[in-house]
N, C-alpha and C positions, 0 to 999 in steps of 0.2 A: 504494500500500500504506500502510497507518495504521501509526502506532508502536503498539507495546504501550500498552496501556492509553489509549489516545485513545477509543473506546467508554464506558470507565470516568469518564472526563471528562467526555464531553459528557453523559452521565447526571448526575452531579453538578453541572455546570452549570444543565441543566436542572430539575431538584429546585429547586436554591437560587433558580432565577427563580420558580418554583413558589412557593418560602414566601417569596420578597420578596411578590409580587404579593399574596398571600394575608393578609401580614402588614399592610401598607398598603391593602386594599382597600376598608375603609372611609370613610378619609379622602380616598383617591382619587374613590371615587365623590361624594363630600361637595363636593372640589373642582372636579366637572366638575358638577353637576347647579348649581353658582356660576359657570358658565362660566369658570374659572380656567383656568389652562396646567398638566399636571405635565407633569415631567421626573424622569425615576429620574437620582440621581446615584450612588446605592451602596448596598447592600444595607440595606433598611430605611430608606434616606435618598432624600427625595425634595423638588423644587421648586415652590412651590409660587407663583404669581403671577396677579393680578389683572390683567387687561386694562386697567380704568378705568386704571390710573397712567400707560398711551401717553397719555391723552387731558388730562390733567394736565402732561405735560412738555412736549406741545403747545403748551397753552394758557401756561406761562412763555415758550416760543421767540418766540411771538407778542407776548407782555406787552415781553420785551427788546427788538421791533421798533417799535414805536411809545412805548414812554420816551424823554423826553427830556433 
């Protein structure tokens, strides 16, 4: 059995993913057609990161192994 108002909830839940999604949609899609990573961290805020920078912190691991 659901508490009162749990219905009412998850409606408003869903709405607010509605206008996050809606609100960020273009710079999401902006970041994914750059093959970048999102992550929603909180309504209207989101993560925004480039892959090249694995291939960079890489290439320092590498540089510290052969200095000498």
């Amino acid at each position: 059995m659901n508490p009162p108002g749990a219905a009412w909830l998850s409606l408003l839940r869903s709405r607010m993913t509605m206008a996050d999604l809606a609100l960020c949609a273009d710079q999401d899609r902006w970041a994914r057609e750059l093959r970048w990573t999102v992550s929603r961290t909180g309504f209207g805020a989101r993560h925004y990161r480039d892959p090249r920078f694995d291939l960079v912190r890489e290439l320092e691991e590498v540089g510290r192994l052969f200095t000498v």
